[in-house]
C-alpha positions in Angstrom: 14.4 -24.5 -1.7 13.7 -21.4 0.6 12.1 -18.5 -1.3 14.2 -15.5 -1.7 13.3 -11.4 -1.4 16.6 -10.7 -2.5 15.3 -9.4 -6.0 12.0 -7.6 -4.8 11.8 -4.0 -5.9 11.7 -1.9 -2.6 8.8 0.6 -3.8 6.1 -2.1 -4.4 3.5 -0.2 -6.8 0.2 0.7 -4.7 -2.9 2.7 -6.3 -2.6 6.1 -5.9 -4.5 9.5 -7.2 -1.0 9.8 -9.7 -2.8 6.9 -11.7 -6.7 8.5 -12.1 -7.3 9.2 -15.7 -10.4 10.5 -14.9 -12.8 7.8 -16.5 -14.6 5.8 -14.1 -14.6 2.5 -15.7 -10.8 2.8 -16.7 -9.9 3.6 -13.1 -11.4 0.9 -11.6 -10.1 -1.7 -13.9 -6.5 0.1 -13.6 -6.7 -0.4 -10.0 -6.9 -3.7 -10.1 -3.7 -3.4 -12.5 -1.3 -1.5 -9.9 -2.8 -4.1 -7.3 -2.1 -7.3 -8.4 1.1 -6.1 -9.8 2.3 -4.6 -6.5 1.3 -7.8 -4.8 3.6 -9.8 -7.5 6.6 -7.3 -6.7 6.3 -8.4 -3.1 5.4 -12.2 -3.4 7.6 -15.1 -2.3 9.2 -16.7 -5.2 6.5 -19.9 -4.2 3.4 -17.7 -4.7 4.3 -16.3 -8.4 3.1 -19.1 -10.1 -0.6 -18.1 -8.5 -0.1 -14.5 -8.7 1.1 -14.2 -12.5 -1.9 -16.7 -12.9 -4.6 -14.3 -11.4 -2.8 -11.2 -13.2 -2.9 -13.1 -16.6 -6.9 -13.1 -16.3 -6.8 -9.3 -15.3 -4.8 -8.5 -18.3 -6.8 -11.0 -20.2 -10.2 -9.6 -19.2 -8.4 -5.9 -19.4 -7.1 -5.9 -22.5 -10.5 -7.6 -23.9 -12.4 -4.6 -22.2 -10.3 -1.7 -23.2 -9.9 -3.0 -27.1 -13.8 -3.4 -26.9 -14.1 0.1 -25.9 -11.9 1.3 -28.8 -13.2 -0.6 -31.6 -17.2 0.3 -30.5 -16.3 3.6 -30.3 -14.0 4.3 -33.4 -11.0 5.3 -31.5 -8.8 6.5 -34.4 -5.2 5.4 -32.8 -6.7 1.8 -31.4 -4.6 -0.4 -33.7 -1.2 0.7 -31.7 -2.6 0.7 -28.2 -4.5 -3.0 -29.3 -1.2 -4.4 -30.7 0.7 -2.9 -27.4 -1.8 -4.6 -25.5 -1.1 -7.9 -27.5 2.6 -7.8 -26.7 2.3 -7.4 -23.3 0.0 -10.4 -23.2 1.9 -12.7 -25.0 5.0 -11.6 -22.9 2.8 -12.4 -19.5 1.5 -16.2 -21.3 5.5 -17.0 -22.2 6.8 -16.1 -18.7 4.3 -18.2 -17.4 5.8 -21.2 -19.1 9.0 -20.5 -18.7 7.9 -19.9 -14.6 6.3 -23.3 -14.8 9.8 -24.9 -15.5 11.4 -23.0 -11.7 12.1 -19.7 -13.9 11.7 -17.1 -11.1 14.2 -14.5 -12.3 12.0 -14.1 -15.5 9.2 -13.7 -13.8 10.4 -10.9 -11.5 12.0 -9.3 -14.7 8.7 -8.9 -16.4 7.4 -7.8 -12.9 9.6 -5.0 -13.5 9.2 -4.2 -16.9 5.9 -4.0 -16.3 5.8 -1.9 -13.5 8.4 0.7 -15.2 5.9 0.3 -18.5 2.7 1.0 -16.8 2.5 4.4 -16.1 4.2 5.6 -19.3 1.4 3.5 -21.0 -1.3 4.8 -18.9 -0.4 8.8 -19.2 0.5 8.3 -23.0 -2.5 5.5 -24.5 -4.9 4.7 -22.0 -5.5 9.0 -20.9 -6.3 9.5 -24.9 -8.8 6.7 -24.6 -10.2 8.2 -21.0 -10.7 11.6 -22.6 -12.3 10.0 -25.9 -14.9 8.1 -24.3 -16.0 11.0 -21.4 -16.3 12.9 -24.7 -18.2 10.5 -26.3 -20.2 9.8 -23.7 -20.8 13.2 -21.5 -19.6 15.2 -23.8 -16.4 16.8 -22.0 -13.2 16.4 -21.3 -12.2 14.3 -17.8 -11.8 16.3 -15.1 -9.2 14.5 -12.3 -8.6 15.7 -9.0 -5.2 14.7 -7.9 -4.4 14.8 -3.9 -0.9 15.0 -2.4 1.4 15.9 -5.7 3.8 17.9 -5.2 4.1 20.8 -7.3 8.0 22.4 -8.2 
């Protein structure tokens, strides 16, 4: 069975100054987020299985990190952002089954989904978090330097 592009979302996500929170560690780990997840919006059907693979680890390794940050550092609203971070993986673990039995369509949904989910999460959970621990651990507030956004 050829693989198929038909579905692919034309604006694959790339990193981009949009995304900085302004917390080093965050950033970085984000990064890898946009990246992997651009590279599954582009794939051929016969490299998902690998790609959603290598992006379960990141989200697996991601999640762990971020939650770890909260709890050591008493974030007061972790228990939302942990639990939304629980959903998301047990979404990515059950399309991987499901793309394990030829599923592809699934798979590129949750591609989507994700992709339309990340930045809302980022701007609305994960910039609380940036700004807690730069004030926690310098003292301030993030400061974030933006290139290229167009103002009204």
């Amino acid at each position: 069975m050829a693989s198929s592009n038909t579905n692919l979302r034309p604006n694959l996500m790339r990193w981009g100054d949009e995304f900085l929170l302004g917390y080093g560690p965050i950033d970085a780990v984000h990064e890898e987020f946009v990246d992997l997840l651009g590279r599954l919006q582009g794939a051929e059907d016969a490299a998902l299985p690998m790609l959603l693979d290598q992006f379960a680890e990141h989200c697996t390794r991601h999640f762990e990190t971020e939650n770890g940050w909260m709890v050591s550092s008493e974030f007061p609203p972790r228990e939302c952002h942990i639990d939304e971070h629980a959903g998301v993986l047990q979404s990515v673990h059950e399309v991987q089954e499901l793309l394990s039995q030829g599923d592809v369509s699934i798979c590129r949904e949750l591609v989507s989904q994700l992709a339309d989910w990340f930045p809302k999460h980022a701007d609305q959970l994960d910039s609380a978090l940036a700004h807690w621990m730069t004030k926690k651990r310098l003292g301030g507030k993030p400061v974030v330097l933006r290139r290229g956004l167009k103002l009204r």
